[in-house]
Residue frames as a rotation matrix with the C-alpha (Angstrom) as fourth column:
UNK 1
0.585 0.811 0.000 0.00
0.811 -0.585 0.000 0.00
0.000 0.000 -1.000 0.00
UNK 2
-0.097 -0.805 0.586 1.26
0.603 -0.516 -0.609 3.47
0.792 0.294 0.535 -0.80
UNK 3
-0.631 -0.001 -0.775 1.85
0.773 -0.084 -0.629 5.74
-0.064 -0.996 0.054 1.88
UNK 4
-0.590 0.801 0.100 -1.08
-0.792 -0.599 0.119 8.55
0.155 -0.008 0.988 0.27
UNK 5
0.159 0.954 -0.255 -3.58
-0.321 0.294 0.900 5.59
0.934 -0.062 0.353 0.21
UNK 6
-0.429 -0.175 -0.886 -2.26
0.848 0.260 -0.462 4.93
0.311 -0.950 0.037 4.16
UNK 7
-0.993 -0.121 0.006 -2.37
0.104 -0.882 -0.460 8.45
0.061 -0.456 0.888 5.00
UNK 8
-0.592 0.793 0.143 -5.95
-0.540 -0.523 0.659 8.33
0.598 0.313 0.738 4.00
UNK 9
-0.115 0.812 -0.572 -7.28
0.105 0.582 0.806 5.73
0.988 0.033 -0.153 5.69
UNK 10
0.497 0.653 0.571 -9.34
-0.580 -0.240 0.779 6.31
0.646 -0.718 0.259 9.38
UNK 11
-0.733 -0.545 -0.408 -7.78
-0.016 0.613 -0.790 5.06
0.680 -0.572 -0.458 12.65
UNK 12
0.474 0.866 -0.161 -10.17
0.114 0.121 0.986 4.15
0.873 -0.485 -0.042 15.13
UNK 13
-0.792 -0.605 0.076 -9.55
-0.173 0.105 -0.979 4.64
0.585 -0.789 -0.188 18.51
UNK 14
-0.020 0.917 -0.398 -11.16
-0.161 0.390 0.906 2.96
0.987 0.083 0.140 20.82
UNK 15
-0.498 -0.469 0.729 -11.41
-0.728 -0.232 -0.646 3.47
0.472 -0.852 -0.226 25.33
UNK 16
0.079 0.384 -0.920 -11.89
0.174 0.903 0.392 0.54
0.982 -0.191 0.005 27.47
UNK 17
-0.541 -0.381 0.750 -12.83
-0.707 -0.277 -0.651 0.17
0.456 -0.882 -0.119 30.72
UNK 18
0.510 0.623 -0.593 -14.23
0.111 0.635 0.764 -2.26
0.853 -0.456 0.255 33.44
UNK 19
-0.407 -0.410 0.816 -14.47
-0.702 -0.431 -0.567 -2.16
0.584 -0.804 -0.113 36.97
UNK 20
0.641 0.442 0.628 -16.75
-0.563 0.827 -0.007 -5.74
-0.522 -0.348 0.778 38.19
UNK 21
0.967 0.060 -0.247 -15.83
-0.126 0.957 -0.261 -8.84
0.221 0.284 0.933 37.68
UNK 22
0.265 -0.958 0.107 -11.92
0.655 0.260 0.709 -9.49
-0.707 -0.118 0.697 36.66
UNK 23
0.702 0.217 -0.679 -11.50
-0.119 -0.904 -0.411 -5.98
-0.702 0.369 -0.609 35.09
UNK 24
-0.058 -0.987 0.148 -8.06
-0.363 0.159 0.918 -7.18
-0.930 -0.001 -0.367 33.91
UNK 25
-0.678 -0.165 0.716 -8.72
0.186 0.904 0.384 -10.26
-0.711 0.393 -0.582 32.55
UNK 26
0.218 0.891 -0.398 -11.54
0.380 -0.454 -0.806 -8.31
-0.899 0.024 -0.438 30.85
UNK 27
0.437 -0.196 -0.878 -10.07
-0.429 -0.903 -0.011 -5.83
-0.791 0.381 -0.479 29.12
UNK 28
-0.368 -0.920 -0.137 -7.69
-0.631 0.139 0.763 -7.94
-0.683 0.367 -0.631 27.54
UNK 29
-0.575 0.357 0.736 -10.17
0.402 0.907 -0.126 -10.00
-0.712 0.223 -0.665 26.41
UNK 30
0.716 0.649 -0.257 -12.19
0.203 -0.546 -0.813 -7.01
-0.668 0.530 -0.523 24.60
UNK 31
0.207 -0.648 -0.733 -8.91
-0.672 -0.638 0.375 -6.12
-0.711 0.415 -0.568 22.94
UNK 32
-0.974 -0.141 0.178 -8.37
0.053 0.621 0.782 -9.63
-0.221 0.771 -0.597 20.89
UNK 33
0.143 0.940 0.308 -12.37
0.806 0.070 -0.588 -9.13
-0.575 0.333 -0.748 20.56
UNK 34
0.522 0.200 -0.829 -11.55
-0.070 -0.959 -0.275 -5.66
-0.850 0.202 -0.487 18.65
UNK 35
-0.494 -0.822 0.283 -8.80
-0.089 0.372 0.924 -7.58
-0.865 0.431 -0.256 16.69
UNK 36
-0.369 0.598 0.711 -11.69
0.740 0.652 -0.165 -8.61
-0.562 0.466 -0.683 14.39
UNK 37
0.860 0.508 0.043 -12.85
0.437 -0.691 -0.576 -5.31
-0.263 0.514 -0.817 13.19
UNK 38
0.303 -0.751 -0.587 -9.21
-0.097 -0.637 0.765 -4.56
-0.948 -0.175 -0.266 12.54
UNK 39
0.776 -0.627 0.064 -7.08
-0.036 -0.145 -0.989 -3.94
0.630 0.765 -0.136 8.72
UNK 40
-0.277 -0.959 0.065 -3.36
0.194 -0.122 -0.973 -5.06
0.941 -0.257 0.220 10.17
UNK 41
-0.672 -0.313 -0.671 -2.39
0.562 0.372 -0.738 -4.82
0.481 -0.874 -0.074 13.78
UNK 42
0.660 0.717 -0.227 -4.17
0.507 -0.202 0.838 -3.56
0.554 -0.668 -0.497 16.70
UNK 43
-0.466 -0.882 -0.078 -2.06
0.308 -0.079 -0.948 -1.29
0.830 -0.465 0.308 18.76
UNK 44
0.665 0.741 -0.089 -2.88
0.199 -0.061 0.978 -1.04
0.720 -0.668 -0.188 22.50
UNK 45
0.378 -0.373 0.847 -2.03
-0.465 -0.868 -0.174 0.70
0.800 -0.328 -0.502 25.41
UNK 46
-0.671 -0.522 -0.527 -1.23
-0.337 0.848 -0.410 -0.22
0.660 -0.097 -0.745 28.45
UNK 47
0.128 0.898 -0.422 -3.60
0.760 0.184 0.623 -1.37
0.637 -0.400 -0.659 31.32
UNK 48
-0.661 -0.549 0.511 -3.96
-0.047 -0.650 -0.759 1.59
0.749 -0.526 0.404 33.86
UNK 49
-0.404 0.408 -0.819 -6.05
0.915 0.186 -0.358 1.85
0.006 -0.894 -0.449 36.97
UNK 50
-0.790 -0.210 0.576 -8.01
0.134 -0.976 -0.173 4.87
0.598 -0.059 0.799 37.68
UNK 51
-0.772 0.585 -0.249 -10.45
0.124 -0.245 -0.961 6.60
-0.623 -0.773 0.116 39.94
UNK 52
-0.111 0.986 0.123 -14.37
0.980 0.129 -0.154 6.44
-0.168 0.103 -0.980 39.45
UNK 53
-0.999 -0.050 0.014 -15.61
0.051 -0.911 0.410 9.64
-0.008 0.410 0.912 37.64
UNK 54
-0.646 0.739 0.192 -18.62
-0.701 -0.475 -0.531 10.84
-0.302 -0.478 0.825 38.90
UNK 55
-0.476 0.419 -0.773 -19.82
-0.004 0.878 0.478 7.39
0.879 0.231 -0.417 39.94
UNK 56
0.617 0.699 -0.362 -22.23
0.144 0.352 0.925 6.02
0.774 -0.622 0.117 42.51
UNK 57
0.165 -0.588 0.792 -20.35
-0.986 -0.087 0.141 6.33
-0.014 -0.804 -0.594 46.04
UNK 58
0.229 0.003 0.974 -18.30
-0.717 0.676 0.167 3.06
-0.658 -0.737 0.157 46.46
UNK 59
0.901 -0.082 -0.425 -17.60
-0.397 0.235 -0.887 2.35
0.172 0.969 0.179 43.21
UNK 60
0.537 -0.841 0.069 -14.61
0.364 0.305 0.880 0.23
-0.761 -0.448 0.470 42.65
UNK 61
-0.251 -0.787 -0.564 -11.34
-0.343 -0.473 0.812 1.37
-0.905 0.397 -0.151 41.07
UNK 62
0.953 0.302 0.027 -11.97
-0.045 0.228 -0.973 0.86
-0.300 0.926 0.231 37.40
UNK 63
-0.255 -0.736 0.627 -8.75
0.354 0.532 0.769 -0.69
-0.900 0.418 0.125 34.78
UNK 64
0.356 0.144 -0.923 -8.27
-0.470 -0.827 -0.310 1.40
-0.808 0.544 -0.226 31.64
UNK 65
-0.420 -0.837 0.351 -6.74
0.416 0.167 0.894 1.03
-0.807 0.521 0.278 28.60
UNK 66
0.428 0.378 -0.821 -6.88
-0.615 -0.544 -0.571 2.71
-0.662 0.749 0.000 24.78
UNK 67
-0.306 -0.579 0.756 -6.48
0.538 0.550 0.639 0.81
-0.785 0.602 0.144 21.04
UNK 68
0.002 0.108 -0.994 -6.25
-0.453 -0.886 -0.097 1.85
-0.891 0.451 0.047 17.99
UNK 69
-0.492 -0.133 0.860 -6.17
0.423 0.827 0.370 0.19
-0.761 0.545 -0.351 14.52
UNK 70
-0.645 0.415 -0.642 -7.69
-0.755 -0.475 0.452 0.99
-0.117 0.776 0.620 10.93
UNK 71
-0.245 0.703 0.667 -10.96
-0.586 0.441 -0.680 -0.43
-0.773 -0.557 0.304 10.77
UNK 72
0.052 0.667 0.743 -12.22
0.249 0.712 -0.657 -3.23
-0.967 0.219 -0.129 8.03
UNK 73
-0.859 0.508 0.070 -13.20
-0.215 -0.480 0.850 -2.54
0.465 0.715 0.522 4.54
UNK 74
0.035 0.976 -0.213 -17.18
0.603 0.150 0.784 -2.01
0.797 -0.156 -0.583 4.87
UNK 75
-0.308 0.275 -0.911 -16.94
0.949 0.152 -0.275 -1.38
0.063 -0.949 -0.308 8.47
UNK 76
0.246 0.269 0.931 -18.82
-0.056 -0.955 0.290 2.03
0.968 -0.124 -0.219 9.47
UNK 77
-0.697 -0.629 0.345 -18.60
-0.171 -0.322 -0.931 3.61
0.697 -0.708 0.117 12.54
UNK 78
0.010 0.937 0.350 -22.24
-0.999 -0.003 0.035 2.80
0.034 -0.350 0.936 13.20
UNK 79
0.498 0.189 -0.846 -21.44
-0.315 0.949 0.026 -0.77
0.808 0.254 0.532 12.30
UNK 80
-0.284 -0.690 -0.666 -18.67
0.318 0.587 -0.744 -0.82
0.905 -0.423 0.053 15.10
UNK 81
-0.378 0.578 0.723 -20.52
-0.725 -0.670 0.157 0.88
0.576 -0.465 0.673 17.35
UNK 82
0.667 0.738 -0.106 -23.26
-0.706 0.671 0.225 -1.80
0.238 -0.075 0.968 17.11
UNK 83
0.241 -0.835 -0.495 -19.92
0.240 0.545 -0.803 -4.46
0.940 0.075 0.332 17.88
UNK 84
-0.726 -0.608 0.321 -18.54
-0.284 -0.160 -0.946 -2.80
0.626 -0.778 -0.056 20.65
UNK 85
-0.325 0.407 0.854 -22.05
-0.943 -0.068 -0.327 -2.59
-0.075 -0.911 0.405 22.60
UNK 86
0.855 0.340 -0.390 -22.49
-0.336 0.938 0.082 -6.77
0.394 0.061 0.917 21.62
UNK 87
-0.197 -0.949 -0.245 -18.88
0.099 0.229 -0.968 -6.96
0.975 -0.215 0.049 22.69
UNK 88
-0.504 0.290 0.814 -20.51
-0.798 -0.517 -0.310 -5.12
0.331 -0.805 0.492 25.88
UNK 89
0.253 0.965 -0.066 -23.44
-0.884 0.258 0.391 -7.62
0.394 -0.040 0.918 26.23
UNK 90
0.605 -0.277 -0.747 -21.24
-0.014 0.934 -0.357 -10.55
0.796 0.227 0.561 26.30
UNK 91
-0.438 -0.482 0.758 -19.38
-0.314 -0.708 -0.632 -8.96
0.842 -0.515 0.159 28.60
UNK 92
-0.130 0.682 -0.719 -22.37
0.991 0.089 -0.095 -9.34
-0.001 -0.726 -0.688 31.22
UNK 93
-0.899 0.207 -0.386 -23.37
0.141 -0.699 -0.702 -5.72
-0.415 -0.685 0.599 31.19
UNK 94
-0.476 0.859 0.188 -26.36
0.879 0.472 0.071 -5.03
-0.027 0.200 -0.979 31.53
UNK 95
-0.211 0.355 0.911 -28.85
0.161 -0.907 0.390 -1.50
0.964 0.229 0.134 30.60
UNK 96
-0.843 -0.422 0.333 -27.97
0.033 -0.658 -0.752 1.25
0.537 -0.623 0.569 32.90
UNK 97
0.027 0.776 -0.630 -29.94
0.861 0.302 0.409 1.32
0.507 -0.554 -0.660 36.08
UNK 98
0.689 -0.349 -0.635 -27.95
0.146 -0.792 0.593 4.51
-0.710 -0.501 -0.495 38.04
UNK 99
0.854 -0.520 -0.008 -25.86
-0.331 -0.532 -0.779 7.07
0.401 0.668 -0.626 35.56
UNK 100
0.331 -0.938 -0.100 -22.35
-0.660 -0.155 -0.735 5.88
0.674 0.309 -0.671 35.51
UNK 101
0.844 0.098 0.527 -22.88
-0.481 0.575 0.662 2.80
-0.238 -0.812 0.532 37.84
UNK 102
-0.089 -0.898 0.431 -20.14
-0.625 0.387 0.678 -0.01
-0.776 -0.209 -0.596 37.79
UNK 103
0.833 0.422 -0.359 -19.78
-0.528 0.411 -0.743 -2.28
-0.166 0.808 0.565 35.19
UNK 104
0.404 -0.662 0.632 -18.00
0.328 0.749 0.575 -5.45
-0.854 -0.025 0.520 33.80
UNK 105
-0.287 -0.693 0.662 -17.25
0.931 -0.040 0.362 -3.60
-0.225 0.720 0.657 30.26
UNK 106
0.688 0.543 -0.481 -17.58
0.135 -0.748 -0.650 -0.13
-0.713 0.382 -0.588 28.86
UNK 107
-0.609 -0.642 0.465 -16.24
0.686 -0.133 0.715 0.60
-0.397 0.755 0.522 25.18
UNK 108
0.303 0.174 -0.937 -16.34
0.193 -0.974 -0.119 3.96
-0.933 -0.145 -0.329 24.34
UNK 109
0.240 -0.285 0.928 -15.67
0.970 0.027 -0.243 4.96
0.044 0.958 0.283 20.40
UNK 110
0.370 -0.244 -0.896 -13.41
0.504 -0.758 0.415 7.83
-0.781 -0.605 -0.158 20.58
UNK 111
-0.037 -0.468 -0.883 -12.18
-0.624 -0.679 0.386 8.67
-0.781 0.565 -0.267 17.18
UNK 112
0.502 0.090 0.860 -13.02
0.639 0.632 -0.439 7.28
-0.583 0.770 0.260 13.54
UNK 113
-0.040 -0.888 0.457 -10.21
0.999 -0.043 0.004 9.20
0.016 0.457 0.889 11.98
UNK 114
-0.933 -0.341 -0.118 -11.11
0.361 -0.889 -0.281 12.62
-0.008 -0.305 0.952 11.05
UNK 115
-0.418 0.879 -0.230 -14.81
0.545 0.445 0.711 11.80
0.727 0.172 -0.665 10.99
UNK 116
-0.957 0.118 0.265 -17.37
-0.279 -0.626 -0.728 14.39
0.080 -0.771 0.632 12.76
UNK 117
-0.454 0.888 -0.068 -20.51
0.569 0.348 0.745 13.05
0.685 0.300 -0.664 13.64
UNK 118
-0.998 0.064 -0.018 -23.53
0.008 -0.149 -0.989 14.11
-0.066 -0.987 0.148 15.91
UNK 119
-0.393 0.893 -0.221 -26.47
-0.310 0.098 0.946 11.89
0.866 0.440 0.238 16.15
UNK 120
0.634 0.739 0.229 -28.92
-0.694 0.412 0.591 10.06
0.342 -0.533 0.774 18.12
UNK 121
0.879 -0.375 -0.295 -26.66
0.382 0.924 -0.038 7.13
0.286 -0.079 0.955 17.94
UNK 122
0.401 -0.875 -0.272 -23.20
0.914 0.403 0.051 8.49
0.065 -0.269 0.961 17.80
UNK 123
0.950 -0.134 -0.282 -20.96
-0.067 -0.969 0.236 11.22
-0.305 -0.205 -0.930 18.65
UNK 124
0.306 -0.951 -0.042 -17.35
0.938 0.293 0.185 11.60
-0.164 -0.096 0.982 17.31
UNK 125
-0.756 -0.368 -0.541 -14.80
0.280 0.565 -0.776 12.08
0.591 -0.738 -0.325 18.72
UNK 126
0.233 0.518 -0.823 -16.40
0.860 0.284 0.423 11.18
0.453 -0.807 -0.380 21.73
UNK 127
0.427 0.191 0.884 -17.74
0.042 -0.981 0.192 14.50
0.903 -0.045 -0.427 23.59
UNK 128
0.952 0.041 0.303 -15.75
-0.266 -0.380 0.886 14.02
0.151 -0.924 -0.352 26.80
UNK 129
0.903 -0.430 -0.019 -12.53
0.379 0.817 -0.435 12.53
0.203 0.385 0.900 26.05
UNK 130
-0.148 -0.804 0.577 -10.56
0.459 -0.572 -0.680 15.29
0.876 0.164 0.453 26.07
UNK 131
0.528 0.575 0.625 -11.94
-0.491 -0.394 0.777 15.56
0.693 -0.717 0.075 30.00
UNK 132
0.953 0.117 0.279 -10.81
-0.256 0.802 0.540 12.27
-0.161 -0.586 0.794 30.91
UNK 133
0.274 -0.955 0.114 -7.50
-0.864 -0.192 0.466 11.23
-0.423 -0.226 -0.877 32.41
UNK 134
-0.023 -0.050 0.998 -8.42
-0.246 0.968 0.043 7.84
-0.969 -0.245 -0.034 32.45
UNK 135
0.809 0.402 0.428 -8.87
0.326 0.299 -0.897 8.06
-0.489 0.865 0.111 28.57
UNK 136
0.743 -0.651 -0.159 -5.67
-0.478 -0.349 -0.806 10.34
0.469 0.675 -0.570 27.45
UNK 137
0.381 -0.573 0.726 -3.45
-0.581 0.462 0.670 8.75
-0.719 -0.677 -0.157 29.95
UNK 138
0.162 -0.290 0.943 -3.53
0.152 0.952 0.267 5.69
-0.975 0.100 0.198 27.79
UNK 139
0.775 0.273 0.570 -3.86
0.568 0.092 -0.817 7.22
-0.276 0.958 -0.083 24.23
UNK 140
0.844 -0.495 -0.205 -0.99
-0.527 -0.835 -0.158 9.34
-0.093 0.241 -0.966 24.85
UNK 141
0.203 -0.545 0.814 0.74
-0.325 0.746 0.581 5.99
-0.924 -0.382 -0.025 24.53
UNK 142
0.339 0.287 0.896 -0.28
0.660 0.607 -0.444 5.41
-0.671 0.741 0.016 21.39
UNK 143
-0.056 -0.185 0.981 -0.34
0.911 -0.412 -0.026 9.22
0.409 0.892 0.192 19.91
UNK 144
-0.415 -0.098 -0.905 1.22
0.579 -0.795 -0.179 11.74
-0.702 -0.598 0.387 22.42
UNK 145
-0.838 0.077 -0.541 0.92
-0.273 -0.917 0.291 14.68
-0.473 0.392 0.789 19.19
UNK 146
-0.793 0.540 0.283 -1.94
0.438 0.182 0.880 13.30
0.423 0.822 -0.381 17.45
UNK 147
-0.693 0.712 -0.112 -4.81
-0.513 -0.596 -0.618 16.44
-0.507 -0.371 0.778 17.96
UNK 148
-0.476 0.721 0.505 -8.41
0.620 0.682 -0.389 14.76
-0.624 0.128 -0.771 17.23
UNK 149
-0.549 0.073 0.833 -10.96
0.607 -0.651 0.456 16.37
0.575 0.756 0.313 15.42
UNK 150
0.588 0.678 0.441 -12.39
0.079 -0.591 0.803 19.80
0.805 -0.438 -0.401 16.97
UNK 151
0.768 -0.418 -0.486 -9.38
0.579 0.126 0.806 19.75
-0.275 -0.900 0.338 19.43
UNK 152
0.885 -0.451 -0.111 -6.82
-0.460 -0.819 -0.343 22.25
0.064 0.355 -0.933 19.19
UNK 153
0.066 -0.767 0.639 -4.29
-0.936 0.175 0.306 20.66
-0.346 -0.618 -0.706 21.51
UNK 154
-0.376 -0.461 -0.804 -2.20
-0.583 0.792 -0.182 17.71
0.720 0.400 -0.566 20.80
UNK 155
0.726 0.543 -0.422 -3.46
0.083 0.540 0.838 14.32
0.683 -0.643 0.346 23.59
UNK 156
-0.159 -0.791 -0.591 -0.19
0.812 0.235 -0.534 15.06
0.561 -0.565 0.605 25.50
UNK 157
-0.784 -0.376 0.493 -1.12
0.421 -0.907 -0.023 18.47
0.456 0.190 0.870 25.83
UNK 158
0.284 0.843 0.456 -4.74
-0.698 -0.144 0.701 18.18
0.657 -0.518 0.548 26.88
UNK 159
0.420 -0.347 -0.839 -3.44
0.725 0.684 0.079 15.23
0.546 -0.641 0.539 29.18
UNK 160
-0.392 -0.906 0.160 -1.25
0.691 -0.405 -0.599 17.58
0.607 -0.124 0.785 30.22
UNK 161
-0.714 0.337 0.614 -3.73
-0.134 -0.926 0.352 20.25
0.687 0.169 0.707 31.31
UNK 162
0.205 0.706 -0.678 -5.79
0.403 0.570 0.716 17.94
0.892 -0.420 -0.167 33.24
UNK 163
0.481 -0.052 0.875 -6.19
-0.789 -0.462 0.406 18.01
0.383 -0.885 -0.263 37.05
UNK 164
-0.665 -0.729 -0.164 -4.27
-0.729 0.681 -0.071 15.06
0.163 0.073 -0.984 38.85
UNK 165
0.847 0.531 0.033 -5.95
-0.460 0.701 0.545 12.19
0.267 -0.477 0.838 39.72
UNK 166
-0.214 -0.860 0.464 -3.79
-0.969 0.127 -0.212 10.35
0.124 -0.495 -0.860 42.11
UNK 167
0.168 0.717 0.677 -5.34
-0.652 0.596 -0.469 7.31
-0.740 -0.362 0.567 41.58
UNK 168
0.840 0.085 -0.536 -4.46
-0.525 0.374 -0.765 7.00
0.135 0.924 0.359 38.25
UNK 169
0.356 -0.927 0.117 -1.74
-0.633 -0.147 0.760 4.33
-0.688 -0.344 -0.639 37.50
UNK 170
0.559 0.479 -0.677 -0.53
-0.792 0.551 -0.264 2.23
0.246 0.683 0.687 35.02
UNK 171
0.573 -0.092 0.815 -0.01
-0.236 0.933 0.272 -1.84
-0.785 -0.348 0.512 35.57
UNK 172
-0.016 -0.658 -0.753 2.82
-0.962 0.214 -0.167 -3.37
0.271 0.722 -0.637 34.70
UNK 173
-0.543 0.294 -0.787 1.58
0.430 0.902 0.040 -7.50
0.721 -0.317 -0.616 34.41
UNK 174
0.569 0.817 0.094 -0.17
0.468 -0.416 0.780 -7.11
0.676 -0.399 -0.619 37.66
UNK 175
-0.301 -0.425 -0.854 1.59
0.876 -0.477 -0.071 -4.32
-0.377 -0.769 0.516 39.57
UNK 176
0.584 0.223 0.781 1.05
0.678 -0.662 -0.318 -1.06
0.446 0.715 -0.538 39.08
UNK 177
-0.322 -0.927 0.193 3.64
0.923 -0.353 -0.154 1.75
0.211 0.129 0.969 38.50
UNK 178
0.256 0.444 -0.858 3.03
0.583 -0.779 -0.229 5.19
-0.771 -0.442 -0.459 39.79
UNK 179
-0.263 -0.232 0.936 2.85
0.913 -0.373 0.164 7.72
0.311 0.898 0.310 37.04
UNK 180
-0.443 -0.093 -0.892 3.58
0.610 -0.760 -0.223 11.39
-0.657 -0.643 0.393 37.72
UNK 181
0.616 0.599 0.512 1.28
0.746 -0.234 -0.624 13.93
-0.254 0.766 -0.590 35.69
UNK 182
0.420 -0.688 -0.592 3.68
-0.733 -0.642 0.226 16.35
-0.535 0.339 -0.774 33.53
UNK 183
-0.392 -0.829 0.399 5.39
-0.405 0.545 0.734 13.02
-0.826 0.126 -0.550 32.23
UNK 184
-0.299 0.241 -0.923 4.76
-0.873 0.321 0.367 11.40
0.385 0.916 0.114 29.17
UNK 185
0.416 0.364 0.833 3.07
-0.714 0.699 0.051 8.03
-0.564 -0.616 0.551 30.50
């Protein structure tokens, strides 16, 4: 493939999280499930830990992570959409009872290349992303300078800007490594 008909084609990025069950063992498991909607590798972050955002009191710590990957031929963003929340289902979660309650999977479409949308169904990029630690944390792994669409700032940069969350950390195997905000993660 040449590198204009690369340049052209849409990267998906996609944010994972779970906080029930084996969040870990989860995650990792949605990520070879995402393999499938992929053109060529999957690249993925690592696993991080972070604090509940305006969850339920008592929430447990929730396990992060971000992938990326050019999607299918065919595939729409409405088609992976519909994928991620069957990817969800299987999962064991189950339709929201309390806003932002716990859960065994949440996949979160954050970016279909430079693709703006805003429907019933979908938003892109995803309208809080650039809010969440627990979401640039890991994508600045992937693409510290890459600036989404409708973002000024590069993901290091809005990462950068955040407040701390001292909670946040990322796991190496199963430990987990303190990470200092200002640093590249």
């Amino acid at each position: 493939m040449t590198g204009a008909t690369a340049s052209k084609r849409p990267e998906v990025v996609i944010a994972l999280g779970s906080n029930l069950g084996d969040p870990t063992a989860t995650i990792r498991a949605a990520m070879d499930r995402l393999a499938e909607f992929a053109d060529g590798q999957v690249r993925r972050s690592s696993l991080w830990r972070s604090t509940p955002v305006d969850c339920p009191p008592g929430s447990p710590p929730f396990i992060n992570a971000v992938v990326a990957f050019f999607p299918a031929p065919g595939l729409t963003p409405e088609g992976l959409l519909a994928s991620t929340q069957a990817i969800e289902k299987e999962a064991g979660r189950v339709p929201k009872r309390v806003l932002n309650e716990a859960r065994p999977l949440d996949l979160d479409l954050i970016a279909w290349g430079d693709e703006r949308r805003d429907t019933a169904m979908l938003v892109l990029p995803h309208p809080r992303a650039h809010l969440r630690r627990f979401v640039l944390a890991p994508l600045a792994e992937l693409a510290p300078d890459r600036v989404l669409p409708g973002w000024t700032a590069a993901v290091a940069e809005l990462l950068a800007g955040l407040p701390p969350d001292r909670g946040l950390g990322r796991l190496d195997g199963d430990r987990e490594k303190p990470w200092k905000p200002g640093l590249r993660p």
